[in-house]
N, C-alpha and C positions, 0 to 999 in steps of 0.2 A: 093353371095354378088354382083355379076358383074350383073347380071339380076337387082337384089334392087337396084344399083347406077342407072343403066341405065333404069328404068321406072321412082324413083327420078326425074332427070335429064328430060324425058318427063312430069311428074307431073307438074314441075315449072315451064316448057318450059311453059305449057297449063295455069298454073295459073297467067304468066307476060301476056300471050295476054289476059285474061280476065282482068287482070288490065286494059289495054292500053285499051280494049273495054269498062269498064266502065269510064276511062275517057274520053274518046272521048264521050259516050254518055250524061256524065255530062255534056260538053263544049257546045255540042249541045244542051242540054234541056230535051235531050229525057228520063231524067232516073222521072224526074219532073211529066212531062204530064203520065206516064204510072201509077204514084201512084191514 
């Protein structure tokens, strides 16, 4: 159980900075120009 919390906990670590990365690339434009 202590291993599944603790990749968890890196899973979402990883999926909040793909967040923060597609809005930053929103703000910039750049999700726009790649389609």
């Amino acid at each position: 159980e202590a291993i599944k919390a603790g990749y968890t906990d890196e899973a979402l670590k990883a999926l909040a900075d793909l967040n923060e990365l597609s809005s930053y690339y929103a703000k910039e434009g750049w999700w726009d120009k790649r389609e």
